[in-house]
Structure formats: C-alpha cells, structure tokens
N, C-alpha and C positions, 0 to 999 in steps of 0.2 A: 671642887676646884673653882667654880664660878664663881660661887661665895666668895672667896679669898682673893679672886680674881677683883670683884667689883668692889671688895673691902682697899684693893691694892688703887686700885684706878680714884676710886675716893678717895683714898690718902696722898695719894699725887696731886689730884685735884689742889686738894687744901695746901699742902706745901706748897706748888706753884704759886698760890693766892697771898702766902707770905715773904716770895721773893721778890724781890723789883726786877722789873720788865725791860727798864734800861733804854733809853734812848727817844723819851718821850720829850723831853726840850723845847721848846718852840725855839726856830731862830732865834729869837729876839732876845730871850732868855737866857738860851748858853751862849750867843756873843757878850750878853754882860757879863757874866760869870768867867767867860773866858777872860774878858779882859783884865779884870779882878787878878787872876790865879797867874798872868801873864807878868802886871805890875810886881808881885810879888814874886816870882819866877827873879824879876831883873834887882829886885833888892836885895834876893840872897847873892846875884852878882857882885854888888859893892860888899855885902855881909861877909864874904866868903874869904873877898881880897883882905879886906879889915883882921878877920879873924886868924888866916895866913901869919899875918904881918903879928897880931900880939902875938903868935906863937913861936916868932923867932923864928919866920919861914922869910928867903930873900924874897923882892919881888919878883923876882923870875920865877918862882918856884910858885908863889905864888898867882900869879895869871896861866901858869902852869895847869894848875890846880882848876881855875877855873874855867877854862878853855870849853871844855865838853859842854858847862852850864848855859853859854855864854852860845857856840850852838844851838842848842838847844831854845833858847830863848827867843834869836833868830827866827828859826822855822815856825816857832808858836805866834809866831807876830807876824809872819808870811802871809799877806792876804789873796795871793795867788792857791795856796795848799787848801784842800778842803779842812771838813769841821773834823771829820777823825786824824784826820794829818797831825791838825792845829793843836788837838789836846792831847794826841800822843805824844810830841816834842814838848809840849809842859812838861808833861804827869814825869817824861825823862830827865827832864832840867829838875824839876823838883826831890826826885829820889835820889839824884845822884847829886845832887846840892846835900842831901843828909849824908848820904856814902860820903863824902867829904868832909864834911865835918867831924865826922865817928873816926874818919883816917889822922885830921890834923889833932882830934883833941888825945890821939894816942888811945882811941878803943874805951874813952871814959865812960861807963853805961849812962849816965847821965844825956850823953849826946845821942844814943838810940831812941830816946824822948821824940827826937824831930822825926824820926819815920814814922810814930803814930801820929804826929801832929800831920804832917804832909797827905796821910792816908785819909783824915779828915779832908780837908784841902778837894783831894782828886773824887771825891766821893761826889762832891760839888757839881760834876759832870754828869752823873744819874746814868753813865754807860760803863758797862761789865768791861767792854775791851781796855780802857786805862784804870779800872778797878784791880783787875786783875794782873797787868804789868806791872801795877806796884806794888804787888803782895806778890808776885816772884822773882820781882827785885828783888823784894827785903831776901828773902832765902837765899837764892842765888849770889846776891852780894858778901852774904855771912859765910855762906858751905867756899864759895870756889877763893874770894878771896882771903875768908876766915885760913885756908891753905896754904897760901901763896903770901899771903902775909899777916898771920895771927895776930902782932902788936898793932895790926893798925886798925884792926876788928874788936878786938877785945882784950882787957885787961887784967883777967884772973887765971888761973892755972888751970882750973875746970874747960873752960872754952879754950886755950890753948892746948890743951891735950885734943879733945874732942869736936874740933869746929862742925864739923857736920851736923851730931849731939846738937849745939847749941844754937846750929843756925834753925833748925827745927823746934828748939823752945823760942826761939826769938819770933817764927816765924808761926807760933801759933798765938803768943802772945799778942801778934800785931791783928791774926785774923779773930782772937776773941775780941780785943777792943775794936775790930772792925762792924761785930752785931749790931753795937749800938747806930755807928752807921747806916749800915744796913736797915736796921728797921725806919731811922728816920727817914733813909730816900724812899724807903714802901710806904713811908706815911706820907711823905711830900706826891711821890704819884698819886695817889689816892686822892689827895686833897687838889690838885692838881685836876684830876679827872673830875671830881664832883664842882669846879668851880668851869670847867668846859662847858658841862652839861645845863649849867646855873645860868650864864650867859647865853647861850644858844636858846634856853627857852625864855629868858629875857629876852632877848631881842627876836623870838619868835611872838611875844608876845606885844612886842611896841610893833610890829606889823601886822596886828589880826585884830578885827572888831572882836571885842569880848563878847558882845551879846550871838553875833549869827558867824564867826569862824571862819568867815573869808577875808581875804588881806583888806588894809584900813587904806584910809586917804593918801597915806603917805606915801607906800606901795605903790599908790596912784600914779603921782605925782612925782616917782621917781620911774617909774618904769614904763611911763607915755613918751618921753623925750629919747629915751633910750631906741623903742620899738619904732619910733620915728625916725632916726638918722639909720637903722639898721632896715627901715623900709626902703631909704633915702638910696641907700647905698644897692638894694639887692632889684629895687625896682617893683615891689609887691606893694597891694594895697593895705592900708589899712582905715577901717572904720571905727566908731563912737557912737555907742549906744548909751542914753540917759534912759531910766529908770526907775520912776514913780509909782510909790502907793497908791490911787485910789481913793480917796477918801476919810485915808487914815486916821486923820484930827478927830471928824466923826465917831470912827469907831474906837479910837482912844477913851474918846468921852460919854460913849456910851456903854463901854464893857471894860474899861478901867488897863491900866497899862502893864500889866501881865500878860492880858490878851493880846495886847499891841504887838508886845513882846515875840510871843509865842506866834503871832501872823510874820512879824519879820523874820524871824528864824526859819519859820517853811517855809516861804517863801526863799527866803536865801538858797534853802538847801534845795530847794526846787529846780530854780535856774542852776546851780551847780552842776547840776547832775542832765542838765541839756546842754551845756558850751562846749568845748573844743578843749584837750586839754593845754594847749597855745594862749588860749583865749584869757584873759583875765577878770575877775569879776571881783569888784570892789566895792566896799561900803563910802556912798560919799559924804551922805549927813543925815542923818534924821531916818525919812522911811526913802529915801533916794538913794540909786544905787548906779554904777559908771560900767560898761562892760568895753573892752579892748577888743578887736577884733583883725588881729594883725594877717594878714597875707589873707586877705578875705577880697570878695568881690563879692559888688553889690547885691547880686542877687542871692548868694547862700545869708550875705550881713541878712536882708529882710527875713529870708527863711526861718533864722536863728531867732529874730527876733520874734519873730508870730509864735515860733513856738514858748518862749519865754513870758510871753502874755495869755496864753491860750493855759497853761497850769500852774497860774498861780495857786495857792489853795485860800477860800474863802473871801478872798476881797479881789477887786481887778485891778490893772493898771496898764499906766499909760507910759510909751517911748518914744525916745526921738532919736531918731540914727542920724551922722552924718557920715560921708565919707572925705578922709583924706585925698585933698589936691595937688600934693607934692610940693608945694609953697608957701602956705599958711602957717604961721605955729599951734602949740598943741595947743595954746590956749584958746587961740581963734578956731579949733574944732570942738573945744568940749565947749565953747561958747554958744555955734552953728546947732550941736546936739540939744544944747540945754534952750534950745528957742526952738527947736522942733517939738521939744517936751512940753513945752507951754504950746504951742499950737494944737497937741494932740490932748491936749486938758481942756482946752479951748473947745476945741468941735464934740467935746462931750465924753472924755474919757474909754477908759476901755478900746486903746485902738495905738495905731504908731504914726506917725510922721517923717519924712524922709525930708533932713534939709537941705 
C-alpha cells in the first residue's frame, strides 16, 4: 500500500506542477491587463447596442439588453472595489455580453464563437476564481436558460429537445479549448517565475563585489545616508571604519594577482565573520575596504576594529575609524575616516587611528 501510496503522492506531485497556481500578477501587471479587458468590456457596450439595432430590436429593447453589461463595466472600473471585485464584474460584463449576443442572433451557433473568444480574454487574469465563473457561466447559461428559453440559446432540434444534453457538450467543448489556455498561463507563470529569479540575482549581483562577495560601493553609498538620518532620528551612534591592505602593491608584484586576489578574498571573509550582523562591510576600491558601524559606541567601534586587524590572513593593515557628530554629512565622515587611514599608514602601518 505504501508503494501505491507514494506512486499516488508522485503523481499528484506532477499534476499540481502542470496546473497554474493562479494569482501570481504583480500589480502593475494585472492593472494593465485589467484595463485592456475593461476597454473592451465597454466596446461590447456600443457592439451590443449596434448589434440590437441591426437586428430589428427598438432602442429600448436594446439598452434593455444592455443594461447588466453596462453594470458590470461600472464596477470593473471602480477604483474603490479591490483587484478580485474588479475582474469579477469584468469576466461578468464579458460573459454575459456573449449570453447576449447568442440571445439577439436567435441561438445562431456561430455566435457561441464569442464564449470561447471571451474565455481567452479572462484567462488574461492568471486567477482560478474568474476562470472558473466563466466556464459555469457558459453551462449554466446553456442548461437553465437553454429551458426557459431554447430559441434564444439554440437553433436546432437536438438542443431544443435536450438543452441540458447540450449545455454539457457546449460546456465541454469550451473547457477543451480552454487546455490550450491553460497550458499557456502554466507557461506564462513559469516564465514569469524564472525571470523574478533572473532579476533578483541581477541585481544581487550589481550590489556585490564579484571577486570577495560583500556588497559593492554602491550599497555603500546608498546605505550611509539612510543609516545616518535613521541615527539622526533614534539618537544612536554611528561610526566609519576605512580599511587598507598593507602593502598590497608589493605583494601584487611580487606573487602576481591571483595571490592578491586570493589575499582579498580571506581577508574579506575574515572580517565578515568578526562584524555585527547590523554592521556593514563594503568593498570600496581596490585592496580598500568601508565598514558601517551603526548604533555602536566608541569603544566597542575600537574593539571591532582591533579585532579586524589582529586576523587578517597573510599581509596586515591599517584603519582609521571616525565616529559620527550628529552634524556633519556622510561624506565629511568617510572623509575624517579616510585621513585617519593615512595617518595610520603614516606612523607605520599595522595599527588604527581614531579621528
């Protein structure tokens, strides 16, 4: 039974993997889309009256007819109603825009056309809940009204006899051309999802030094001014620590730039694994490196920093800390820091400076 059991769970597995998940959208996406489906919502409005009118319907009869559409179109346009509100009064104004048509052209099957057109249309939406209302529209409209008024449903003898019968072939016929549907929103998610994932590690990647894996200048440069008015405001310190290789030119040129390499890289992952995880630690050019030290006071900022030069691996260096005066901008701190760093190069490397 377990066999059969996990042969069962596997095949569930898989099915789930080829139905759409439904309601993956980003705003931005189904308001376009919405709007799309909404403009066309209000064309079948004038379509509808028009089509009335060549069929020898009065105009009363006509806006009659339209009425429910016209509703409908309304609420879909409601910027008050949320996003399932908005495409439930579509996906309604749209199915019942074909129920109408199928009614004025007198049941011509020809006009059943626009249900599977409209089914395309709401599939647009990538959500089960108005997938599904218009695939039991289409049945529901064929079975109940196919009863109550067979000429206005259909125009053969078979379906007049049998409307149930046939609201059941009509209504399988809509959900087999709806596969095609269906498979393309499981491939739009899909493709959808793999281009989330594409971006994210793009732009994880325009924020991370390629060579040592900590965030880049940029990161810097946008997250010192941020940590600054968010000091400004809570009333906590924060410090800057610059971060110099040692010597590194030398050893570039003596053991070639793969070693350089492979010195920055431990070295990065050294101090990573000594900061805070608050703390930020940035690549800022070359063998130079920036570290953040937000809600710190001065004397853990020194601590951190001793300890950050105390294990480098293989070559030493030198820092210059400052701390934040609650008035200065960021760039008059990492300036303060970056002239404590040359002071501490100065008096002979291998040591810190406090500006």
């Amino acid at each position: 039974m377990s066999v059969f059991a996990g042969a069962a769970a596997r095949a569930g597995r898989a099915g789930r993997g080829l139905v759409p998940t439904g309601q993956l959208l980003t705003p931005e996406v189904w308001a376009k889309r919405h709007r799309g489906i909404v403009w066309l919502l209000w064309l079948h409005v004038g379509g509808v009256v028009v089509f009335a009118l060549i069929r020898g319907k009065g105009l009363g009869h006509a806006l009659t007819e339209v009425t429910p559409i016209v509703v409908a179109a309304l609420a879909a346009s409601h910027p008050a109603l949320g996003r399932r509100a908005r495409s439930t009064a579509a996906v309604l104004g749209l199915v019942t825009a074909s129920a109408v048509i199928v009614h004025l052209s007198g049941g011509v099957i020809e006009a059943h056309f626009h249900f599977f057109v409209m089914i395309g249309v709401i599939t647009l939406y990538q959500d089960w809940l108005p997938f599904g209302l218009a695939l039991g529209y289409v049945v529901v409209h064929h079975s109940v009204l196919g009863l109550l008024d067979p000429h206005g449903v259909f125009n053969h003898e078979a379906a007049l006899r049998s409307p149930w019968k046939w609201a059941l072939i009509h209504g399988a016929f809509v959900l087999a051309a709806s596969v095609a549907y269906l498979v393309n929103w499981r491939l739009s998610e899909r493709q959808a999802v793999e281009i989330s994932r594409l971006v994210s590690r793009l732009e994880g990647l325009a924020r991370t030094d390629p060579l040592t894996g900590v965030p880049n200048r940029r990161v810097w440069e946008e997250e010192l001014p941020r940590e600054l008015e968010r000091a400004r405001r809570m009333g906590t310190g924060v410090c800057v620590a610059m971060i110099d290789l040692d010597n590194f030119k030398s050893y570039n040129d003596s053991f070639g730039h793969q070693a350089g390499d492979l010195v920055l890289k431990e070295a990065a992952s050294a101090w990573r694994a000594e900061v805070r995880s608050t703390d930020l630690l940035a690549r800022y050019g070359g063998e130079e490196f920036v570290l953040l030290l937000p809600g710190c006071a001065l004397e853990d900022a020194i601590r951190i920093v001793e300890r950050l030069r105390v294990v480098t691996p293989l070559v030493t260096c030198s820092v210059g800390l400052a701390c934040w005066d609650f008035q200065e901008a960021g760039d008059r701190l990492v300036e303060r820091a970056d002239q404590a760093l040359y002071a501490a190069k100065a008096e002979g490397r291998n040591r810190h400076v406090l500006a």
